[in-house]
VMD Tcl script that draws the C-alpha trace (Angstrom):
set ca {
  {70.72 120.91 86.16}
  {73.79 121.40 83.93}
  {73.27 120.82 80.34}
  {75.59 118.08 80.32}
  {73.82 116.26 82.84}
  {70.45 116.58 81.33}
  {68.26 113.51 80.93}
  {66.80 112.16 77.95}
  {63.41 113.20 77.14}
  {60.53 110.71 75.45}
  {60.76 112.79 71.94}
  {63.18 112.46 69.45}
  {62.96 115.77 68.42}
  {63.85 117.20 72.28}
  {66.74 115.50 72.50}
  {67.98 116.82 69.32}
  {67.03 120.66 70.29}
  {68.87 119.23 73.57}
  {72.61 118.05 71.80}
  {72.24 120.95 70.31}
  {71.99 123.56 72.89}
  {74.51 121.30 74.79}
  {77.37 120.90 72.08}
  {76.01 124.27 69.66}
  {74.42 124.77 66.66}
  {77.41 124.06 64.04}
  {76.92 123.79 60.43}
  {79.12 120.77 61.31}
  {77.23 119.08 62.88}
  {74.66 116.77 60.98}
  {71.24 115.69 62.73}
  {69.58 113.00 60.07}
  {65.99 111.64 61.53}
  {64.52 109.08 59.42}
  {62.06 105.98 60.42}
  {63.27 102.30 61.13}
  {61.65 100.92 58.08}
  {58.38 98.76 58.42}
  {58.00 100.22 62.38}
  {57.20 103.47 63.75}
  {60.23 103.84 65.29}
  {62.45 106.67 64.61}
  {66.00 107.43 64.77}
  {68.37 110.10 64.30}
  {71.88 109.74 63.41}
  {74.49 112.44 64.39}
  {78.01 112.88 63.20}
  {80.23 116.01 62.02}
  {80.49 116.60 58.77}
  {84.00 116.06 57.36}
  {85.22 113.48 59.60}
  {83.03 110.91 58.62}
  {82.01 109.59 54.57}
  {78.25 110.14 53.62}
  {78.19 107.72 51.42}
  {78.92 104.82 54.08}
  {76.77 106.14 56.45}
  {73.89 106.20 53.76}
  {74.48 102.94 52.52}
  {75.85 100.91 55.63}
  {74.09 102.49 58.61}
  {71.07 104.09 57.80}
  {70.04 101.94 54.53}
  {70.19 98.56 56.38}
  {68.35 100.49 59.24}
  {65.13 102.17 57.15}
  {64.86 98.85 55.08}
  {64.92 96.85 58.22}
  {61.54 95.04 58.87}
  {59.66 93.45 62.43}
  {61.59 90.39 62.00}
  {65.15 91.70 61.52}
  {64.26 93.80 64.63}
  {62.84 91.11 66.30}
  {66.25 88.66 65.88}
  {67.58 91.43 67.40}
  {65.82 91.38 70.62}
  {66.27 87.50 70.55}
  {69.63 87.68 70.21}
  {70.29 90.19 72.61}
  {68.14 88.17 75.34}
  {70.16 84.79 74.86}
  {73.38 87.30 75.73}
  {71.96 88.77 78.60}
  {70.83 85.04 80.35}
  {73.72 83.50 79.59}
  {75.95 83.56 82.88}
  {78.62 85.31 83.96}
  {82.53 83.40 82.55}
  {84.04 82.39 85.83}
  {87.76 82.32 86.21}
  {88.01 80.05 88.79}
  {87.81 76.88 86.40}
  {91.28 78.01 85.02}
  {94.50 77.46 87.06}
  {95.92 79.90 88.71}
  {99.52 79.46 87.28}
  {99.40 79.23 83.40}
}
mol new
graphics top color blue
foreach p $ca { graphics top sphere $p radius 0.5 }
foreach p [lrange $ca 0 end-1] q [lrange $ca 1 end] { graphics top cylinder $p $q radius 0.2 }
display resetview
C-alpha cells in the first residue's frame, strides 16, 4: 500500500511513527502527545514549527483539552448527537424564484 494511503492504526504512537515516515522526520515538524485531562484518552497535536504561535496552541488548544473533564466530553457527544438526528434542510419549502 502507498504510504499515503495507509490506514490508521489503534495506537497513538503508530500513527505518529506513520506521519512521520509519510511526510519525514523534520525538525519542523512538532508531534506533542499529552492526555485529555480526567480520561485516558490521549491525543497528539501536530503542526510545523514557525507557522503557527506556541503560545496559542498551549493555552487555547491543548490547555482547554488536558483540563477538560467526563462532563465537558460528555456535552460533547450530546451535542454532536442532537446534530446528527436532526434532518436533512429541504429546499423545496422555498420558492423557486426569489
Amino acid at each position: 500500500m502507498p504510504k499515503d494511503e495507509r490506514k490508521l492504526s489503534g495506537t497513538l504512537q503508530d500513527n505518529a511513527e506513520a506521519m512521520k515516515e509519510t511526510i519525514g522526520h523534520s525538525p519542523d515538524v512538532q508531534f506533542r502527545p499529552f492526555h485529555v485531562g480526567g480520561m485516558s484518552w490521549q491525543a497528539m497535536i501536530v503542526y510545523i514549527d514557525g507557522l503557527v504561535d506556541k503560545k496559542t496552541i498551549n493555552e487555547q488548544v491543548m490547555k482547554p483539552l488536558m483540563h477538560a473533564g467526563p462532563p465537558s466530553v460528555g456535552e460533547f457527544a450530546r451535542k454532536r448527537r442532537q446534530r446528527e438526528s436532526r434532518k436533512p434542510f429541504n429546499l423545496r419549502f422555498f420558492p423557486s424564484e426569489i
